[in-house]
N, CA, C and O atoms as a Tripos MOL2 file, in Angstrom:
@<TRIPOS>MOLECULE
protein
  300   299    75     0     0
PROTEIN
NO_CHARGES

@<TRIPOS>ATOM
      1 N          26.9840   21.4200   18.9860 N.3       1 UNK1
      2 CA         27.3620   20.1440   18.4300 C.3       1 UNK1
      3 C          26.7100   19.9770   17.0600 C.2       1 UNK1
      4 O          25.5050   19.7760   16.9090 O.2       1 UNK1
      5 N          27.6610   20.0830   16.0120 N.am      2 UNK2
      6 CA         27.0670   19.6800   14.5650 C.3       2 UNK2
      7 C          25.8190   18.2420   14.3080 C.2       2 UNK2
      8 O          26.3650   17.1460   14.4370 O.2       2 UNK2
      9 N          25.0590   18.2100   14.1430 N.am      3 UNK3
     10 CA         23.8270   17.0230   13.7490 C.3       3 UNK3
     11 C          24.7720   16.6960   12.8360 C.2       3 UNK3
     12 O          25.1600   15.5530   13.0780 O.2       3 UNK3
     13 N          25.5970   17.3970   11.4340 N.am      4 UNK4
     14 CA         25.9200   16.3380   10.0850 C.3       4 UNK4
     15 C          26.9580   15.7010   10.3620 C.2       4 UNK4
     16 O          27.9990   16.3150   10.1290 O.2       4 UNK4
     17 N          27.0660   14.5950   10.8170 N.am      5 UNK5
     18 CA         27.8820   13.4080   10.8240 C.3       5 UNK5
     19 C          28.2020   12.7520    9.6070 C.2       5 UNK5
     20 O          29.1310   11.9520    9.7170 O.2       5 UNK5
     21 N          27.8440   12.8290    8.8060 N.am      6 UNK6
     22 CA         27.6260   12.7330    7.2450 C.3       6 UNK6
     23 C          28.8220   12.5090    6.6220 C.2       6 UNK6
     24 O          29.2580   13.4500    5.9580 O.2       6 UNK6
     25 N          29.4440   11.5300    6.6670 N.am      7 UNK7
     26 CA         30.9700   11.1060    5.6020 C.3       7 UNK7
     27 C          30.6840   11.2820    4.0890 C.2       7 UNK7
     28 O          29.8830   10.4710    3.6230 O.2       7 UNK7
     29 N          31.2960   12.3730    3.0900 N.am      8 UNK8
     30 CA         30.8220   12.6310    1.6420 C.3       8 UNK8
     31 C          31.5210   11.0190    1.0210 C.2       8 UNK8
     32 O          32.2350   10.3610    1.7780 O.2       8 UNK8
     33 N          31.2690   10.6180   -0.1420 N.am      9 UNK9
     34 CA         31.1960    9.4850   -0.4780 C.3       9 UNK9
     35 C          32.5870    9.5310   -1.5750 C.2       9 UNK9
     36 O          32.9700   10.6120   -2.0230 O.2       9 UNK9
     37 N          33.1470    8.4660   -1.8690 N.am     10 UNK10
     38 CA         34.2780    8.2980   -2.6020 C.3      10 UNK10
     39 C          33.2600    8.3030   -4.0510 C.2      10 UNK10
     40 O          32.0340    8.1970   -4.0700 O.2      10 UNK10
     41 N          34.1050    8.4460   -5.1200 N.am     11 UNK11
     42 CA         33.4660    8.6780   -6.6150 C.3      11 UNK11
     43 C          32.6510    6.9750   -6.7900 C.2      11 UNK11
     44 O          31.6380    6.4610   -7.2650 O.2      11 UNK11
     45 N          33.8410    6.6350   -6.0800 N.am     12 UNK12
     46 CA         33.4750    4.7160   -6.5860 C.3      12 UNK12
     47 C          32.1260    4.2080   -5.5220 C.2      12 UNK12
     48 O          31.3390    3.2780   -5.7010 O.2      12 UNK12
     49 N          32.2040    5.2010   -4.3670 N.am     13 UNK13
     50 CA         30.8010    4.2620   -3.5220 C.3      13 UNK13
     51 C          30.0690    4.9840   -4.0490 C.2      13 UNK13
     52 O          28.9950    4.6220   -3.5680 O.2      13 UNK13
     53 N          29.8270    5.8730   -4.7980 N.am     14 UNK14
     54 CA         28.5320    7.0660   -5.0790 C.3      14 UNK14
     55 C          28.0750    6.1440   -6.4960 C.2      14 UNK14
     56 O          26.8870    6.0500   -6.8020 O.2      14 UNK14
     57 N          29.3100    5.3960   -7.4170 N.am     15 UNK15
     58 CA         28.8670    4.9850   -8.9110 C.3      15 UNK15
     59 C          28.0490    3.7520   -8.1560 C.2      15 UNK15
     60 O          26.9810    3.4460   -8.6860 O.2      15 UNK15
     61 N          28.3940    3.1150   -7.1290 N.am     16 UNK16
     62 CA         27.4510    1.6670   -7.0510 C.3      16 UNK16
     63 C          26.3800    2.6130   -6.2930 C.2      16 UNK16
     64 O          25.2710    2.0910   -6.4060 O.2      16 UNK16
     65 N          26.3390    3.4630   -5.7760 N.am     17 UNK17
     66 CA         24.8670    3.9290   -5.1450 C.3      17 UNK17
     67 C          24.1200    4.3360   -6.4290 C.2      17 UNK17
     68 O          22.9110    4.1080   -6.4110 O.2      17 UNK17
     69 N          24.7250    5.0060   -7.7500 N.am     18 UNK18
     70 CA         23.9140    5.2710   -8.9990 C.3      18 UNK18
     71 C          23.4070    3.8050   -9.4200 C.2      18 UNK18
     72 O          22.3060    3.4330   -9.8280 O.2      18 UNK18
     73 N          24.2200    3.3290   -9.2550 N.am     19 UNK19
     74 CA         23.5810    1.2430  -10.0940 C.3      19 UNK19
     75 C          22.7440    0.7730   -9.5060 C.2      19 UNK19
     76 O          21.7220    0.2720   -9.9760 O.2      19 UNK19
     77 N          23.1340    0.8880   -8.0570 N.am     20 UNK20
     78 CA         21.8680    0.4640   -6.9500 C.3      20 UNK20
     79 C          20.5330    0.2770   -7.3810 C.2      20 UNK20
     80 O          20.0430    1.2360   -7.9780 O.2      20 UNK20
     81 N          19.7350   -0.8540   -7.2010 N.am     21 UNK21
     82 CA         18.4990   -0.8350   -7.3590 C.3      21 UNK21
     83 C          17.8300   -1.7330   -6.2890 C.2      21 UNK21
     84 O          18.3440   -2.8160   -6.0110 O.2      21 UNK21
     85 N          16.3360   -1.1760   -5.4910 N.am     22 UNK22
     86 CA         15.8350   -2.3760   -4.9300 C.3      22 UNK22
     87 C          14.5370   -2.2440   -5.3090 C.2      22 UNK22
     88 O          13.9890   -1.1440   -5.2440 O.2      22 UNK22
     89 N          13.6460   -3.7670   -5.9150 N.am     23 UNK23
     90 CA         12.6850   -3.6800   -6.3290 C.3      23 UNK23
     91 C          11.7870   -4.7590   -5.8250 C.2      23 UNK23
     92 O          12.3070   -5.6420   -5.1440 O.2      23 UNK23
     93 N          10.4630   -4.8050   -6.0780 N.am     24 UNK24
     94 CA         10.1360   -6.4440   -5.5960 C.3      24 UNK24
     95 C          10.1930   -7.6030   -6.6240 C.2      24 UNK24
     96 O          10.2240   -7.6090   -7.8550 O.2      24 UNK24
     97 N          10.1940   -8.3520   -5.9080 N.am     25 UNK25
     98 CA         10.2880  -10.0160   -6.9690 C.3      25 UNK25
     99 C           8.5400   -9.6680   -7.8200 C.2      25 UNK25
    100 O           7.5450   -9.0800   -7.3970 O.2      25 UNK25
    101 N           8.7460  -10.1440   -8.7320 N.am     26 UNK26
    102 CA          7.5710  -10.7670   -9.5660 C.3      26 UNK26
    103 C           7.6860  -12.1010  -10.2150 C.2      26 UNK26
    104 O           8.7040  -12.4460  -10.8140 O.2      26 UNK26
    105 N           6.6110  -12.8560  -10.0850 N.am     27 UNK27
    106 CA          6.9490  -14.5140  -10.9870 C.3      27 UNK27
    107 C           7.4470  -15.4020  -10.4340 C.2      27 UNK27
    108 O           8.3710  -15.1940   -9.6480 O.2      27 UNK27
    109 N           7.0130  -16.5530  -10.6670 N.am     28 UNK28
    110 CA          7.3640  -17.9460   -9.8750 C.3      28 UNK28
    111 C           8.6100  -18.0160   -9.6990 C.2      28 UNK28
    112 O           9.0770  -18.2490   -8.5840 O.2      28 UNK28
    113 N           9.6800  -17.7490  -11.2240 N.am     29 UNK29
    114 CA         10.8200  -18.0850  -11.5530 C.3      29 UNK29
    115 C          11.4230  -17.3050  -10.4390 C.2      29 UNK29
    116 O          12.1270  -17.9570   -9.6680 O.2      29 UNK29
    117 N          11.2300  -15.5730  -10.1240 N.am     30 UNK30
    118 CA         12.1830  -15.1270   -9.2000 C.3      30 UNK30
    119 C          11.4630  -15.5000   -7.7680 C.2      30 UNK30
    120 O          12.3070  -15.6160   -6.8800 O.2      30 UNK30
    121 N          10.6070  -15.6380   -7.4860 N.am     31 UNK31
    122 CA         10.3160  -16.6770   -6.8370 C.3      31 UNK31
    123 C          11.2880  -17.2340   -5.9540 C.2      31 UNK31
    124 O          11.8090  -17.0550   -4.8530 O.2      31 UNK31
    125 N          11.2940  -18.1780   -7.1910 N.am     32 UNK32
    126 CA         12.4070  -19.5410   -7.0200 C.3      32 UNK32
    127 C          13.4350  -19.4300   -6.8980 C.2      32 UNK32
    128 O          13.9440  -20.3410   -6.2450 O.2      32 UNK32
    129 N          14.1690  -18.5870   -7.2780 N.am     33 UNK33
    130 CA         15.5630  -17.8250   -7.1230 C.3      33 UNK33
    131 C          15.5690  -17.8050   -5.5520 C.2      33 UNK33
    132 O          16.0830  -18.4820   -4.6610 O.2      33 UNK33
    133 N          14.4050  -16.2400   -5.6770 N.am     34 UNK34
    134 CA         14.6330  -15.7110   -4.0400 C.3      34 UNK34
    135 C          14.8640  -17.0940   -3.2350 C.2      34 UNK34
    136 O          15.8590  -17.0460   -2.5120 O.2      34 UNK34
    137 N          14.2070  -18.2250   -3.2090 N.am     35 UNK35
    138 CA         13.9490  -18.9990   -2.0980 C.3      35 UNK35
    139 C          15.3830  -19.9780   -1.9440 C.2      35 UNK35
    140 O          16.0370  -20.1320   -0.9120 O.2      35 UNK35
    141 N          15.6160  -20.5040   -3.1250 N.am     36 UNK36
    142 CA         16.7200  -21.3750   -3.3050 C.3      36 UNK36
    143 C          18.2520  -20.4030   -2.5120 C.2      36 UNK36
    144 O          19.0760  -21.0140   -1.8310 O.2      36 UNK36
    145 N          18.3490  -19.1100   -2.7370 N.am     37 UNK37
    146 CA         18.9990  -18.3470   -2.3260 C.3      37 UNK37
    147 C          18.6870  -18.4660   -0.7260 C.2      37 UNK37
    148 O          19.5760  -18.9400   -0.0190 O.2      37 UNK37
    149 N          17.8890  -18.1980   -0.3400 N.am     38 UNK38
    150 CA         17.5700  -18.1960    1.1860 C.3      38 UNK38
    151 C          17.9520  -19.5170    1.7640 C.2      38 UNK38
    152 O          18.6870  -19.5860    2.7490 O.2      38 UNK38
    153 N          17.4030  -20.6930    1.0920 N.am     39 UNK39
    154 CA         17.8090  -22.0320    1.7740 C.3      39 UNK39
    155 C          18.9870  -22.2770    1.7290 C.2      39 UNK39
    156 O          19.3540  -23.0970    2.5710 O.2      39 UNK39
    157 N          19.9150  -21.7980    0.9210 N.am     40 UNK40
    158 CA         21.3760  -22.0910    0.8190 C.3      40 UNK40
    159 C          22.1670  -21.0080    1.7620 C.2      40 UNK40
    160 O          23.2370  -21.3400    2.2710 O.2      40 UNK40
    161 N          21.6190  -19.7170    1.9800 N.am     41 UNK41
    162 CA         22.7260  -18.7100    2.3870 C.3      41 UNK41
    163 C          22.2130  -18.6340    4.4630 C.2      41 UNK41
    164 O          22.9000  -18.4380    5.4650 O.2      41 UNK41
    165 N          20.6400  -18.9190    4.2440 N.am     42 UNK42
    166 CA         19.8630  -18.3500    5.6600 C.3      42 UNK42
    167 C          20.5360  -19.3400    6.5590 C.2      42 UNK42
    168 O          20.8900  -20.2270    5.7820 O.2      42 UNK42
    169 N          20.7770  -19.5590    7.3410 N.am     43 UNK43
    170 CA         21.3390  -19.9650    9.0740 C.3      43 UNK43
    171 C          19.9120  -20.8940    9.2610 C.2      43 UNK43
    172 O          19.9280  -22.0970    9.5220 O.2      43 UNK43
    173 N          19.0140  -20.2970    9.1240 N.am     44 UNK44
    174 CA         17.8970  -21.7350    9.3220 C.3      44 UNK44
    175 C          17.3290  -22.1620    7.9980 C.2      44 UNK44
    176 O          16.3510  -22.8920    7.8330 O.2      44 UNK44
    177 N          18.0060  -21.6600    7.1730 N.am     45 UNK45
    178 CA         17.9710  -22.9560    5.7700 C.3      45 UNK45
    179 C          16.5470  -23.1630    5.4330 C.2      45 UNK45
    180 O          16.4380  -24.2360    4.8380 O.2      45 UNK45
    181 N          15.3050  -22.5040    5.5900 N.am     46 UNK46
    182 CA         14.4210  -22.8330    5.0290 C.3      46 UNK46
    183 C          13.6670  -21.1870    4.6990 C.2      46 UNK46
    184 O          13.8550  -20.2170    5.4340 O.2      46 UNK46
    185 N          12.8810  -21.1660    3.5510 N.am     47 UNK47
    186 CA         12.7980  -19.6970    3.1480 C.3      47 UNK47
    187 C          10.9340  -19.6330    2.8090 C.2      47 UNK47
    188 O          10.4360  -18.9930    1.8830 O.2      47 UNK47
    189 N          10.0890  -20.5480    3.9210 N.am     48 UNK48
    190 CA          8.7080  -20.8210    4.0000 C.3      48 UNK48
    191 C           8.2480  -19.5590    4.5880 C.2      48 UNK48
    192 O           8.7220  -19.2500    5.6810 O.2      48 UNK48
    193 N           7.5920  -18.9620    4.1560 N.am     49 UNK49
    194 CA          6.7670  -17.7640    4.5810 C.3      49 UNK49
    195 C           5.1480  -18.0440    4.3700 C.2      49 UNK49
    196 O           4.4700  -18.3610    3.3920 O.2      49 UNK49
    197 N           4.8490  -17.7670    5.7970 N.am     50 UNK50
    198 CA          3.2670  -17.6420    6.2090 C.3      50 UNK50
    199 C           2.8320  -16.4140    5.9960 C.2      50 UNK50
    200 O           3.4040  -15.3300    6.1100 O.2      50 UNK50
    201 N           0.8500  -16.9400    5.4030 N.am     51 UNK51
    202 CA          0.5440  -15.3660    4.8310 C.3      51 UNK51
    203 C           0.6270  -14.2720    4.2090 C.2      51 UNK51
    204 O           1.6930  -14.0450    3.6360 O.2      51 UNK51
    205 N           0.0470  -13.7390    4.1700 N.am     52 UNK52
    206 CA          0.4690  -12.1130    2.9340 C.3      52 UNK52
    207 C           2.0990  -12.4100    3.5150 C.2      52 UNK52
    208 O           2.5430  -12.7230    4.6200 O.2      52 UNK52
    209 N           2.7890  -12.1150    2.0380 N.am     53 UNK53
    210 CA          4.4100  -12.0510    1.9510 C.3      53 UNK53
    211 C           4.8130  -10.7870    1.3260 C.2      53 UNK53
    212 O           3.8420  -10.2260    0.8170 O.2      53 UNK53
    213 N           5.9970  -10.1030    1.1830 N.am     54 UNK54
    214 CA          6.4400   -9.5520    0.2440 C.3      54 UNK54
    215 C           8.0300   -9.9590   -0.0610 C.2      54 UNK54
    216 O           8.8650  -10.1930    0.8120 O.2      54 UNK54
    217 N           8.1640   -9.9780   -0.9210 N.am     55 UNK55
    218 CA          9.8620  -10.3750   -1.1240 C.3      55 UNK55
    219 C          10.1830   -9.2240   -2.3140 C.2      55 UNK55
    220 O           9.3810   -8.7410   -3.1140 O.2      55 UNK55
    221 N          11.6780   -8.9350   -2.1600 N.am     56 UNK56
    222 CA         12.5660   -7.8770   -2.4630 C.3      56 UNK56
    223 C          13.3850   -8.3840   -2.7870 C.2      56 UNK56
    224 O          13.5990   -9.5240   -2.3770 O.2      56 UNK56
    225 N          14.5490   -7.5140   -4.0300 N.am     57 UNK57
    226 CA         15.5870   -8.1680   -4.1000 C.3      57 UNK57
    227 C          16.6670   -6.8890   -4.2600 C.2      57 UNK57
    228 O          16.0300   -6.1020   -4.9610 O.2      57 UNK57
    229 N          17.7470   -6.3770   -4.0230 N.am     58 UNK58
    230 CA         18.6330   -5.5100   -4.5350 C.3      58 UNK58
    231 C          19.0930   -5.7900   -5.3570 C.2      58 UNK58
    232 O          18.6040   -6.9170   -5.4280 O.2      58 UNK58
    233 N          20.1790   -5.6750   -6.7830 N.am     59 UNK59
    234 CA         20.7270   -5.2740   -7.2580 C.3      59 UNK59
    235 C          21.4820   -4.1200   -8.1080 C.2      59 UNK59
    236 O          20.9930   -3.0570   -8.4920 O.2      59 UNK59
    237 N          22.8140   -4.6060   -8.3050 N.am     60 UNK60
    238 CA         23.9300   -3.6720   -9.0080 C.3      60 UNK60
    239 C          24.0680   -4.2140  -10.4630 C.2      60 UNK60
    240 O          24.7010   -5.2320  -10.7420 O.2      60 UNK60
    241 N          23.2160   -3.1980  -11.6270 N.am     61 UNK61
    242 CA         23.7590   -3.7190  -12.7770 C.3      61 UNK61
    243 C          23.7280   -5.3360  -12.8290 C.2      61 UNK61
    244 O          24.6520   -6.1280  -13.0140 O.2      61 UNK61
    245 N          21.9700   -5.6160  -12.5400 N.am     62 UNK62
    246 CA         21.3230   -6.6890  -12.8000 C.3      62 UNK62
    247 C          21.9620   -8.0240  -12.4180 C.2      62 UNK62
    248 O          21.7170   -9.1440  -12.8680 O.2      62 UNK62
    249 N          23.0970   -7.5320  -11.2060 N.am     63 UNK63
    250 CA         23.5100   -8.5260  -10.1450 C.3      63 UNK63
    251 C          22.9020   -8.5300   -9.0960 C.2      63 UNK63
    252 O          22.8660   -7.5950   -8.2970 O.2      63 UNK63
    253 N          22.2910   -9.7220   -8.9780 N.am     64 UNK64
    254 CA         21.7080  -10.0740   -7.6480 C.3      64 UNK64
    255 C          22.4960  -10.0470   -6.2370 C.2      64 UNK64
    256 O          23.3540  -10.8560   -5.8860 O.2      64 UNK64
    257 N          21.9880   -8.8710   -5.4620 N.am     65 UNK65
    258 CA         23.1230   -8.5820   -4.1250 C.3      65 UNK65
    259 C          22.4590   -9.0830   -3.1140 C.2      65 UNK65
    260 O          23.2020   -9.8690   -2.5260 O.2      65 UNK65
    261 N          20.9740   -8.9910   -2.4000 N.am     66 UNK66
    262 CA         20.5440   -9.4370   -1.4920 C.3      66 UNK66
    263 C          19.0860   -9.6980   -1.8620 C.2      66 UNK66
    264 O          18.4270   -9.3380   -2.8380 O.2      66 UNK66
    265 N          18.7520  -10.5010   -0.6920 N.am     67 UNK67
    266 CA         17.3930  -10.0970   -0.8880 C.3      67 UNK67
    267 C          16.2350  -10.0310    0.2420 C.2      67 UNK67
    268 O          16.7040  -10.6380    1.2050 O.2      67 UNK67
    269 N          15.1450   -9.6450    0.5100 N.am     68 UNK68
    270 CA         14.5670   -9.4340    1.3940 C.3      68 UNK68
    271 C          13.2730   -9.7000    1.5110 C.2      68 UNK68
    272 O          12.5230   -9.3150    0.6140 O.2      68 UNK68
    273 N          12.6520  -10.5490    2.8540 N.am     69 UNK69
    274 CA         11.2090  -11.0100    2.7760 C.3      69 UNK69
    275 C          10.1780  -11.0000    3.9780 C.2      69 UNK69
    276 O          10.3590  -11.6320    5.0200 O.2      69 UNK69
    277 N           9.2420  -10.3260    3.7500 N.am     70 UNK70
    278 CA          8.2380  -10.1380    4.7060 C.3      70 UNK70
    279 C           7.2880  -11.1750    5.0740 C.2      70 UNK70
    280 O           6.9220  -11.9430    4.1850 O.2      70 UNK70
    281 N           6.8020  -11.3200    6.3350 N.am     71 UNK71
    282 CA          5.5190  -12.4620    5.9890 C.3      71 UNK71
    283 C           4.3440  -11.6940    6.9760 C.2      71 UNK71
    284 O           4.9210  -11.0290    7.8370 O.2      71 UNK71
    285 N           3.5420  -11.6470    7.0330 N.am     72 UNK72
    286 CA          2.3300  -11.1140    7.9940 C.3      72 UNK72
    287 C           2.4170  -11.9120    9.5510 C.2      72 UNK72
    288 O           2.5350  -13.1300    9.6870 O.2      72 UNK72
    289 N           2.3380  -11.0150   10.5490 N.am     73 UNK73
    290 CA          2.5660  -11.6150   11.9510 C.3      73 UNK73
    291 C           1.2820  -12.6820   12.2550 C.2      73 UNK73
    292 O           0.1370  -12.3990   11.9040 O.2      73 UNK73
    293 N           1.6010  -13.8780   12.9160 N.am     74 UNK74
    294 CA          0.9960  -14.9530   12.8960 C.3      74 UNK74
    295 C           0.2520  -14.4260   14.6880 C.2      74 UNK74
    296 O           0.6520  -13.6110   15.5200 O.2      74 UNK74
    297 N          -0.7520  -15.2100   14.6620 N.am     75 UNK75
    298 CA         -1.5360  -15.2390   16.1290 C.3      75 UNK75
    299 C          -0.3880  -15.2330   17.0560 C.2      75 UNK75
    300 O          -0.5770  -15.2500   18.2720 O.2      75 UNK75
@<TRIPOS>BOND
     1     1     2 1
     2     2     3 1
     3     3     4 2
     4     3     5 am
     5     5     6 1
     6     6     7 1
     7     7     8 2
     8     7     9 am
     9     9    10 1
    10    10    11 1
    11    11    12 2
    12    11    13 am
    13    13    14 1
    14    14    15 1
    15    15    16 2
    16    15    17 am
    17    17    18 1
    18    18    19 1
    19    19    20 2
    20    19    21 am
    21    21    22 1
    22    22    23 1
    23    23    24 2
    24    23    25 am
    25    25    26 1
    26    26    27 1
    27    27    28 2
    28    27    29 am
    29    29    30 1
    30    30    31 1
    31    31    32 2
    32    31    33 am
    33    33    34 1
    34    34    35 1
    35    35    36 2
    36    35    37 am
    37    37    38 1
    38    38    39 1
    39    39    40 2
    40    39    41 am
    41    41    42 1
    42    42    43 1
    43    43    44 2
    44    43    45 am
    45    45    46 1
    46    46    47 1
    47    47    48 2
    48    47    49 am
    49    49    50 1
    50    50    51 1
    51    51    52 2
    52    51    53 am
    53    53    54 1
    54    54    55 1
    55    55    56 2
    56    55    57 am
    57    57    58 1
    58    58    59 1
    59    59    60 2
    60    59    61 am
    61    61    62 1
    62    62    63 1
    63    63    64 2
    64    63    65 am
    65    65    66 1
    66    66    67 1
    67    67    68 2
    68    67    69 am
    69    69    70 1
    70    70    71 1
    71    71    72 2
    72    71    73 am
    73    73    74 1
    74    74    75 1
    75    75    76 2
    76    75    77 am
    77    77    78 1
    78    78    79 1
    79    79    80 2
    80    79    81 am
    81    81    82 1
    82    82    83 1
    83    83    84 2
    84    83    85 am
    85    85    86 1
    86    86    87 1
    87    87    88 2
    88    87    89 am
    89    89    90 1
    90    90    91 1
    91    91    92 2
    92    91    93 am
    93    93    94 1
    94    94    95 1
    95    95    96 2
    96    95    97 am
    97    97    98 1
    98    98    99 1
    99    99   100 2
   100    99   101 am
   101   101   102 1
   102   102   103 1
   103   103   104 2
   104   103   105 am
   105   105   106 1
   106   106   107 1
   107   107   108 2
   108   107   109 am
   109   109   110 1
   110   110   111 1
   111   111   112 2
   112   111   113 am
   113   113   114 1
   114   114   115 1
   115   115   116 2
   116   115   117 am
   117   117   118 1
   118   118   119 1
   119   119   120 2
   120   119   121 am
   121   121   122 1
   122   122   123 1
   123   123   124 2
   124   123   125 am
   125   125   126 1
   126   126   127 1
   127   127   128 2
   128   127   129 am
   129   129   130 1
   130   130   131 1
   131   131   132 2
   132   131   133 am
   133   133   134 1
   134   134   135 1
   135   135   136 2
   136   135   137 am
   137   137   138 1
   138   138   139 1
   139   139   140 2
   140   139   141 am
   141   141   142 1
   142   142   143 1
   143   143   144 2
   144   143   145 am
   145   145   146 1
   146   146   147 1
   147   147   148 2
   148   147   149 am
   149   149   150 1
   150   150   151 1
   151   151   152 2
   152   151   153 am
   153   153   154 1
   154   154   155 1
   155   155   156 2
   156   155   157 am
   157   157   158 1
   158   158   159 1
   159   159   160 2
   160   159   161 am
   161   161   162 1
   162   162   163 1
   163   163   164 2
   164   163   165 am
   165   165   166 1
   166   166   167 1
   167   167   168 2
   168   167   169 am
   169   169   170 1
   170   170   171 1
   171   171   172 2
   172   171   173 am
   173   173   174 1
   174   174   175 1
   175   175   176 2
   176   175   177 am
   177   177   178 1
   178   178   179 1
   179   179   180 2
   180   179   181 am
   181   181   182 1
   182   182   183 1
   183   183   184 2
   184   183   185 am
   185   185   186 1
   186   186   187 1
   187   187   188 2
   188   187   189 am
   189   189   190 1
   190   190   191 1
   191   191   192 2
   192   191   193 am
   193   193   194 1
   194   194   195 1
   195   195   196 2
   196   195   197 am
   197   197   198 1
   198   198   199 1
   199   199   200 2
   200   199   201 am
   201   201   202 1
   202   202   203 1
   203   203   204 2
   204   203   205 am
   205   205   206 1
   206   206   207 1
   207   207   208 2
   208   207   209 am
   209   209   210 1
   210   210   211 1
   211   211   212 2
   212   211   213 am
   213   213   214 1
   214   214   215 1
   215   215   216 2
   216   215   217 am
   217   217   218 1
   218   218   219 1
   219   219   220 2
   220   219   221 am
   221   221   222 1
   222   222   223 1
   223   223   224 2
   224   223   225 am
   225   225   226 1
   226   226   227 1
   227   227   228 2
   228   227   229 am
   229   229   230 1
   230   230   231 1
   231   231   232 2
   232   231   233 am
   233   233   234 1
   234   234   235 1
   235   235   236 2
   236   235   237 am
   237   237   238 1
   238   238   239 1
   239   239   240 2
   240   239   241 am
   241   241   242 1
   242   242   243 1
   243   243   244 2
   244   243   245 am
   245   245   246 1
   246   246   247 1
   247   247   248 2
   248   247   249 am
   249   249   250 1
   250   250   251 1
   251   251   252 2
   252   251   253 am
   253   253   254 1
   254   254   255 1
   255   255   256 2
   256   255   257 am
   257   257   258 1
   258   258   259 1
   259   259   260 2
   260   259   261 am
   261   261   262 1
   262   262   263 1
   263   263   264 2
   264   263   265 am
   265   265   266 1
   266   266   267 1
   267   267   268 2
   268   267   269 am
   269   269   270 1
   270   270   271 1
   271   271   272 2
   272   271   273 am
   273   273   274 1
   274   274   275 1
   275   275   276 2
   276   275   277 am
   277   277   278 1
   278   278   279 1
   279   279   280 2
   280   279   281 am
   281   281   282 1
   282   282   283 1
   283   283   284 2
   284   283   285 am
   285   285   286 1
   286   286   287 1
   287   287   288 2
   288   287   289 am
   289   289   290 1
   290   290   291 1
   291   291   292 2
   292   291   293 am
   293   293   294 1
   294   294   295 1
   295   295   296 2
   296   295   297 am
   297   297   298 1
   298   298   299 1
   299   299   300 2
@<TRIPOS>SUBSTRUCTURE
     1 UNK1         2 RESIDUE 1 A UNK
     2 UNK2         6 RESIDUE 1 A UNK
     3 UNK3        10 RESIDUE 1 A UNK
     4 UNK4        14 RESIDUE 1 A UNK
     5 UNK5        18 RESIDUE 1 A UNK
     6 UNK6        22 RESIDUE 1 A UNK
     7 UNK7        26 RESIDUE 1 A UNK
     8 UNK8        30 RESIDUE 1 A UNK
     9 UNK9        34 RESIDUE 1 A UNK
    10 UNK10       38 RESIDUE 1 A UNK
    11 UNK11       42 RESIDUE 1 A UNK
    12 UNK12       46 RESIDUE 1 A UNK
    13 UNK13       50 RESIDUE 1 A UNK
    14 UNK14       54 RESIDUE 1 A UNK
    15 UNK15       58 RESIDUE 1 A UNK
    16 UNK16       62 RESIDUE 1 A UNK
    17 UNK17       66 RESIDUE 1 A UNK
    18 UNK18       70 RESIDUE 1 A UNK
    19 UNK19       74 RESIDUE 1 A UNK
    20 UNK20       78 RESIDUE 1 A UNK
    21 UNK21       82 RESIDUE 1 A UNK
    22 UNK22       86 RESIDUE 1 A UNK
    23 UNK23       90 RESIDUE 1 A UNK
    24 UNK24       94 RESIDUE 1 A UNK
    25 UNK25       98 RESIDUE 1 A UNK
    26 UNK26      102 RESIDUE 1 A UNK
    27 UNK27      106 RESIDUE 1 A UNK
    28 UNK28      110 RESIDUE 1 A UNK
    29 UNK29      114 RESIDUE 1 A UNK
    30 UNK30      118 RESIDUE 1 A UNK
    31 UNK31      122 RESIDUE 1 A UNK
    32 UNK32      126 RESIDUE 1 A UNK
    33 UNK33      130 RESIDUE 1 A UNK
    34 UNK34      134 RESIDUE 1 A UNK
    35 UNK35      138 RESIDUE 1 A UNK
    36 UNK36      142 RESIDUE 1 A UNK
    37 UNK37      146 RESIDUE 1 A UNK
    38 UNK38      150 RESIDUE 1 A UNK
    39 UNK39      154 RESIDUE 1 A UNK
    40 UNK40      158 RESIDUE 1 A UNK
    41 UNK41      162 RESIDUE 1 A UNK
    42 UNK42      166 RESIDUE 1 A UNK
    43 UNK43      170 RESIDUE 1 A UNK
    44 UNK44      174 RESIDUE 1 A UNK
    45 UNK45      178 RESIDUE 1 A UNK
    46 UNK46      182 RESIDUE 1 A UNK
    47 UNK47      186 RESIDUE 1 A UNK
    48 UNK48      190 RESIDUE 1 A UNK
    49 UNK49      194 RESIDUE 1 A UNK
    50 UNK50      198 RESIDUE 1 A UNK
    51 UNK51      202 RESIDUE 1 A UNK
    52 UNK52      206 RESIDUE 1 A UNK
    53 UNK53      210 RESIDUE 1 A UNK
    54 UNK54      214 RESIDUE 1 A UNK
    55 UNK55      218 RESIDUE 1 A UNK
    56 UNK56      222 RESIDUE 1 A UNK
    57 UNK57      226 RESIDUE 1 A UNK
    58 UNK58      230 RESIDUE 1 A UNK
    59 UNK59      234 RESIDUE 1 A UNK
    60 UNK60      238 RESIDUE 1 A UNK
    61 UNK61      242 RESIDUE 1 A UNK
    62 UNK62      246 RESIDUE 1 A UNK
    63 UNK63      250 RESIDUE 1 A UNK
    64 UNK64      254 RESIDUE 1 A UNK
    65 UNK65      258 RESIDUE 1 A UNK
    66 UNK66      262 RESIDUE 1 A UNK
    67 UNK67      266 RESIDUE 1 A UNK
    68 UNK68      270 RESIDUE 1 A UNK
    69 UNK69      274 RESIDUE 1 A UNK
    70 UNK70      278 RESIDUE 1 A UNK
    71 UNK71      282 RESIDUE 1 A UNK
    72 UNK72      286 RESIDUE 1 A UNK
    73 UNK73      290 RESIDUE 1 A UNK
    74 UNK74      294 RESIDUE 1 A UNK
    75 UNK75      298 RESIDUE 1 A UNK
């Protein structure tokens, strides 16, 4: 049984995998982005993180696609 399950990529999903970027937030301002984004898009609408955090953001050609946030596990 072959392991490579591996679908080769169309020219066009391989150019957004070249644009692709994920990096972390720096600065109040993206910050503020990240969060305002979370309270508007998240299902529980609030984007409060306890403790050491990290927040992430993806983008394509300095479009904001997602974003992503850690918080340290509480007692």
């Amino acid at each position: 049984m072959s392991r490579n399950k591996r679908q080769s990529l169309s020219p066009e999903e391989q150019t957004v995998l070249d644009h692709l970027q994920v990096r972390p937030l720096t600065g109040r301002e993206e910050y503020g982005r990240c969060d305002e984004l979370i309270v508007e898009e998240h299902y529980l609408h609030d984007a409060t993180l306890v403790g050491e955090h990290l927040r992430y953001v993806a983008t394509h050609k300095g479009r904001w696609l997602a974003v992503a946030t850690w918080s340290g596990a509480s007692y």
